[in-house]
N, C-alpha and C positions, 0 to 999 in steps of 0.2 A: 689667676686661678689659685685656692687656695690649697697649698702643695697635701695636705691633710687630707682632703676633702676632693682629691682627684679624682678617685674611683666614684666618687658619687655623680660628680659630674658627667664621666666617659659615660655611665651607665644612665641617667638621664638623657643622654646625647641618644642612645642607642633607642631608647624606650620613647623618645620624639620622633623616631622613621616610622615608628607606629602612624602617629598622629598625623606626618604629611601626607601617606595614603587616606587616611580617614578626610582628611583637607579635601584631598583631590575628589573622593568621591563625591564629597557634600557640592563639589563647585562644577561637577560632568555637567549639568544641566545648563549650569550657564549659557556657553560658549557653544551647547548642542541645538536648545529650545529656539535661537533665530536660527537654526541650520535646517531645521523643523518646517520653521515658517518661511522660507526660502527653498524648499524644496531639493537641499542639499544631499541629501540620505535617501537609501532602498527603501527607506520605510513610510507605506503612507499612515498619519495619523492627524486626527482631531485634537481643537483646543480640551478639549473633555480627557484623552487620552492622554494627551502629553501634561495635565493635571495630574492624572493618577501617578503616570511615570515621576513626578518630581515630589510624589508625597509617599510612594512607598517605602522609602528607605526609612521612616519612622515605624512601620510594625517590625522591621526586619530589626531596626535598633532598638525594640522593645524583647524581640524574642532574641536580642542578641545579649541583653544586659540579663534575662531571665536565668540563661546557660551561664554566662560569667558566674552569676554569685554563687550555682554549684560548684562549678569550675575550680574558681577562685578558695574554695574554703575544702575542699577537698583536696585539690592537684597540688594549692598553689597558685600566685599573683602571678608569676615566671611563666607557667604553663595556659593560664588564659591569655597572656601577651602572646606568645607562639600560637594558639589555638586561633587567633584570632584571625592568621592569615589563612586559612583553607576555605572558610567561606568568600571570601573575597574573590580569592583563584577560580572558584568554581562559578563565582557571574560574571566573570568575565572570560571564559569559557564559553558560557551560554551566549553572550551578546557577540561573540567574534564569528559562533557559529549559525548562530539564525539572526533573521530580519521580520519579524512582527513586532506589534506593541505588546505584546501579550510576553512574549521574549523580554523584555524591555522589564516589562512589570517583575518575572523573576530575578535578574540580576539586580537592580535596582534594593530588591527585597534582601535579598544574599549581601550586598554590598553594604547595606545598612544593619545588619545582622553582624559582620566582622567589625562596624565602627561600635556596634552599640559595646560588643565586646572589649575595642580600643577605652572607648569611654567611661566605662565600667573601671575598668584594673589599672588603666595606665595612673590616673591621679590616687587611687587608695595604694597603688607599686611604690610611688615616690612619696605620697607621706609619712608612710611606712621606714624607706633609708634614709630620707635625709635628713640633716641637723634643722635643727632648728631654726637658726640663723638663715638657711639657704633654703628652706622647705618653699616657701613661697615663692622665689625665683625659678625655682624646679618646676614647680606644680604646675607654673604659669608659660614654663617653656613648651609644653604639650601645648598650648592656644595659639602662640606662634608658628609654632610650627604647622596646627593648624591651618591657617593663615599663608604659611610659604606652599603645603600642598595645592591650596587653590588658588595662587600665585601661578604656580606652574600650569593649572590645566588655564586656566584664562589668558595665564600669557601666550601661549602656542595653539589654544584649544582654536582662537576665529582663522589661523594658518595654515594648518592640516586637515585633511578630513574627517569626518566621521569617524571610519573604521581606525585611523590612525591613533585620534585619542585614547581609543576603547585597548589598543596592544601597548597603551603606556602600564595597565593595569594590571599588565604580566609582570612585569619585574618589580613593581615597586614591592610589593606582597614580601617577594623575594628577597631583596638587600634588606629589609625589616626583620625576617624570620632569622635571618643570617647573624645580625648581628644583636639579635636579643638573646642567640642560643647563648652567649656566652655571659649575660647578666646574673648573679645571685638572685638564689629565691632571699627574702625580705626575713630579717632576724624577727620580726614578729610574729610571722605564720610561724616558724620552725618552734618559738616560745610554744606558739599554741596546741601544735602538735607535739609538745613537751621533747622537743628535740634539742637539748641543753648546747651541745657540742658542735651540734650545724650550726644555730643560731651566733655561738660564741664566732664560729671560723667566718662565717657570714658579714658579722659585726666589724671584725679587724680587717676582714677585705673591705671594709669602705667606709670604714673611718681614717686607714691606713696610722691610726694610732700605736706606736709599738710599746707604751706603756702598759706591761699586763695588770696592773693595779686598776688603773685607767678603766681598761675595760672591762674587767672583773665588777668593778660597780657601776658602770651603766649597764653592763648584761645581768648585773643581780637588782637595779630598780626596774630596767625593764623587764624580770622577771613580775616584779611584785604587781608592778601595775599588769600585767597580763592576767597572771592568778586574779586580782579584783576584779578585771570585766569580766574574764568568761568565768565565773563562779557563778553567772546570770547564764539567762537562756542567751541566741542570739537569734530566734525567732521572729519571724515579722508581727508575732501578737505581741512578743516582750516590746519590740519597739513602738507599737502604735499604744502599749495600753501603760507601757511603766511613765512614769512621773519624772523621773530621772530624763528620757528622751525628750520628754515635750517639747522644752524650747527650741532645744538644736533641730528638731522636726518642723517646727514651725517657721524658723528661719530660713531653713534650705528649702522646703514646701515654697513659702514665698519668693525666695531667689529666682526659684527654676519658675515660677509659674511668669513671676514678670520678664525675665531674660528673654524666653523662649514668644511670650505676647506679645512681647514690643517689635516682634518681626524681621532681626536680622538673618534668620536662613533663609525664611521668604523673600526676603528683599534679594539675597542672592543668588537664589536659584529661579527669580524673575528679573534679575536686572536690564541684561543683552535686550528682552522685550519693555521693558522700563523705559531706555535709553530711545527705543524705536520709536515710542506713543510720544517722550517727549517734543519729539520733531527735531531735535541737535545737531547744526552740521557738521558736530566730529563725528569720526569715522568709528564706528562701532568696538572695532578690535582696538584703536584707541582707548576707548572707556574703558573697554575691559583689562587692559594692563593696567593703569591708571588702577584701575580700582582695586588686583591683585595686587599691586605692588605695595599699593599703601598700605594696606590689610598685612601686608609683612613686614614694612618698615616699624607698622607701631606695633606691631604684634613683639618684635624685640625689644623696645623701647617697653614694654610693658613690663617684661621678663625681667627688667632693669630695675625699675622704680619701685615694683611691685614689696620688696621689702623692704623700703625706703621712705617710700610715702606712707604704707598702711592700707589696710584691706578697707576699713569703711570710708574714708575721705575718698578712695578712687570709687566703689559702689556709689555713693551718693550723687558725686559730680556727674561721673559718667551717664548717668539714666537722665540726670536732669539734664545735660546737654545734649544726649539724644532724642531726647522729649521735645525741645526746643527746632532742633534740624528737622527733624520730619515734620513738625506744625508746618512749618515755612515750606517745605517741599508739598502739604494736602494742600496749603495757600496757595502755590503756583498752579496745581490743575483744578482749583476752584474757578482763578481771575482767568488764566490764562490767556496773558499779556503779550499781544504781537507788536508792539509800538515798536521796539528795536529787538534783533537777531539772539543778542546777548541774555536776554530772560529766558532761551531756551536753557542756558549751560545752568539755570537754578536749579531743579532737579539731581542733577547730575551733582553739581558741588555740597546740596544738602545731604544725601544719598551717603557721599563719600565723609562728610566730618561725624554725620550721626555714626558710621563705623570706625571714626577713627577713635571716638569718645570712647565708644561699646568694645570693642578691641583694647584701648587701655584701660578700661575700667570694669564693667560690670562681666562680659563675658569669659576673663580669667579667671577673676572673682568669686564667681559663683564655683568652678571648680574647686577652685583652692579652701574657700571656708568649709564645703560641704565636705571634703576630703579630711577639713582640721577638726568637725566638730563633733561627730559622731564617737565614741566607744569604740576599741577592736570589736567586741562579741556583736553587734548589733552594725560594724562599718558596711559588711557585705552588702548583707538585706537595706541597710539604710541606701550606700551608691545604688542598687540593684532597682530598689523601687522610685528612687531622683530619675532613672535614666526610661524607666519603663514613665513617669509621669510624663517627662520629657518628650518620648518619643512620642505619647499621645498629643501633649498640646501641636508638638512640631505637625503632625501630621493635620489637625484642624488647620493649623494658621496656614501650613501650605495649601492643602487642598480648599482650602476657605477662599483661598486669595483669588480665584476667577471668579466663584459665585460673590462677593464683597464684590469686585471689580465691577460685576454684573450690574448690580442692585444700587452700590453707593457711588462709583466711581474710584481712580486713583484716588481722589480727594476724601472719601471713606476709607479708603483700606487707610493713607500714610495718619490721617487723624487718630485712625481705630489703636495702630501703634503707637503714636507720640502718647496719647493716653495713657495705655500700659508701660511706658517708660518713666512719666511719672511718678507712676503708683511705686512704681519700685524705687524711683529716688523717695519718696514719703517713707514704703516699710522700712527701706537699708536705716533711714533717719531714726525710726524710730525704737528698731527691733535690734540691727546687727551690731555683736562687740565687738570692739576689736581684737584680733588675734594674734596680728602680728610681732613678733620675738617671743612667742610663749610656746612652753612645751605641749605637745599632745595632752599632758599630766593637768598642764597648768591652764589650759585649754575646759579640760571639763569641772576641773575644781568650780571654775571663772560661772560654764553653764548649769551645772547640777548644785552648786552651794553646798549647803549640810548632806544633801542625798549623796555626795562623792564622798565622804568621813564615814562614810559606814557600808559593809559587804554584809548582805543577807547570805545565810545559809540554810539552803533551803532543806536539808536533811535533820539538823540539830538545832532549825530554827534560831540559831544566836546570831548576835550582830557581835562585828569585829569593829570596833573603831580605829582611827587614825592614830593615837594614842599608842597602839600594839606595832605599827609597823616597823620601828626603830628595830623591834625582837624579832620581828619578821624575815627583815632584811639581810641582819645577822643569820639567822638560820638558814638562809636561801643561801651566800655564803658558805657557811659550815656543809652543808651540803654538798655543795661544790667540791668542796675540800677534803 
């Protein structure tokens, strides 16, 4: 660890208990839906039912990303990471105290509402402090972790019961709230809230820099570049109509629509009954560690390489070799091959590499660029409407996957995703730059071209060009001083 850049880490570390909660709740369903179907739980419900139960946490993580970007641009990144745990507390309240589905449908709703909020702040919180150098390894450590929360509920979740999993979701709320109270709010809200001196104290907590020179001129260029974005709106109209946004909207637009197509939360939040239809005769709670655990082994490995390799060679591969795995898994319940015992465990091994690819590559990915390429003035509203898009497609491809199941068979649904992972190794190929080692700064010079060399002023109507900043930055200085 690099002794400079400690505080950055500790506070990444802390703002990742976020994300194992958010892990755990995207994976209850797993290890619950055969407990369902085995008549394990007080609760009676239908294949219809237990549909709905595994697709509501996408409106709750739409109206949960909605609240953020208020949240977020008003409170503070700090105070949506904290806010984030009270809806969680309160469905799992609900589910501890009643037994319907209709019960089910609330917390589910609540529980996807605290993630959308997780999902929202946690990556615009870390691209915000971290260096440059380590932004991607950060950004990427919220996937993993990810990753490790539904590690935990699949590991335990086919050996306890019911009620048992549902009072894991008392505490975890709890050690996340606990140790995020103590993170800094991020030196670029303080900028934008024109808080010169927090922003500064903020800065030196986690660069742990003790050079005041040092940090005197990256707190006076990250001035400048602050003043150039918000001297624009940061409006949802600025962002869909200015010129300036387009690409970086069109990139992330496509990210998220192929990530979320190609089916990996469906596939997880249908696996346990996946594994059943296969006919396999490993042991259910088998698969289901097996397939937690991997989801956390590469989920670190990702955290690893991720600024290493580079953002587009990992999108690329990764979609095309998840496009590859799930063909071969629509193949197996097309033939479905009973000559020997062993063509049952296809599924099951396709199932697991398609996520081992999507986990190293395109699912941290899509965080991480979407977090790098947007503007501060425009970052809110930009993550704000990624995660409301998001939670809408999430909810089709979930609640889609019994009617597909219906109509096309396994062999529709895994074809219908290989497809969409395709198209996303195509766009990544064609559309996404590379980001990695560049600053935020150097980030939009890269996407906006000439539109970043000039600040409209909407009052005096003049452009400032790049040309003036030199005198700029002086002055922001002398100011200082």
């Amino acid at each position: 660890m690099e002794k400079g850049r400690r505080a950055q880490y500790f506070v990444a570390a802390a703002v990742s208990l976020a994300a194992v909660v958010a892990g755990a709740t995207q994976a209850w369903s797993t290890p619950v839906i055969p407990k369902f179907h085995n008549n394990e739980t007080n609760i009676a419900i239908t294949d219809n039912e237990i549909s709905w139960v595994a697709a509501l946490a996408s409106p709750g993580y739409m109206a949960g990303s909605m609240a953020t970007r208020i949240v977020s641009d008003k409170f503070g990144r700090r105070s949506a990471v904290l806010g984030s745990a009270l809806p969680i507390l309160i469905g799992t309240t609900v589910i501890l105290t009643t037994a319907s589905a209709r019960c089910l449908y609330v917390t589910r709703y609540l529980w996807g509402f605290g993630t959308g909020m997780i999902g929202t702040v946690s990556s615009m919180y870390l691209a915000e402090i971290a260096d440059k150098e380590i932004r991607g390894k950060l950004t990427a450590s919220i996937r993993f972790m990810l990753s490790f929360g539904s590690f935990i509920i699949m590991s335990i979740g086919p050996f306890i019961s019911y009620n048992a999993i549902s009072y894991i979701f008392l505490g975890l709320p709890i050690c996340y709230f606990v140790a995020c109270s103590f993170i800094p709010e991020t030196p670029y809200f303080y900028l934008k809230e024109g808080k010169v001196n927090a922003a500064r104290a903020s800065l030196k907590r986690l660069s742990g820099d003790r050079d005041e020179k040092a940090i005197e001129d990256r707190l006076s260029a990250m001035r400048l570049d602050v003043k150039k974005e918000m001297h624009r709106s940061g409006s949802a109209k600025e962002m869909f109509t200015g010129k300036r946004y387009r690409k970086a909207l069109i990139i992330a637009t496509g990210l998220k629509v192929t990530q979320i197509m190609a089916g990996p939360i469906a596939i997880q939040q249908y696996f346990g009954r996946i594994v059943q239809e296969s006919k396999t005769n490993v042991d259910i709670s088998i698969v289901l560690i097996t397939f937690g655990a991997v989801k956390f082994i590469v989920g670190i490995i990702s955290s690893v390489i991720v600024d290493k390799v580079g953002r587009r060679p990992l999108l690329i591969y990764s979609y095309l070799g998840s496009s590859i795995a799930l063909s071969v898994v629509g193949a197996y319940f097309l033939i479905q091959p009973t000559s020997s015992p062993y063509y049952t465990y296809i599924p099951f091994i396709g199932i697991i590499l398609s996520s081992v690819v999507s986990i190293l590559g395109y699912e941290p990915m899509n965080f991480v660029v979407s977090a790098e390429i947007f503007p501060l003035n425009v970052k809110s509203v930009a993550m704000t409407f990624l995660n409301i898009l998001g939670g809408l497609l999430n909810f089709l491809c979930v609640k889609g996957y019994q009617p597909m199941k219906n109509v096309a068979g396994l062999t529709g649904v895994f074809w219908f995703y290989a497809t969409f992972a395709f198209i996303g190794c195509v766009f990544s190929f064609l559309m996404v730059p590379e980001t990695n080692g560049k600053s935020l700064r150097e980030i939009q010079i890269q996407l906006q071209g000439h539109l970043y060399d000039e600040t409209y002023d909407e009052n005096s109507h003049n452009v400032i060009d790049n040309e003036a900043e030199g005198t700029e930055l002086k002055k922001l200085k002398q100011d200082d001083t």
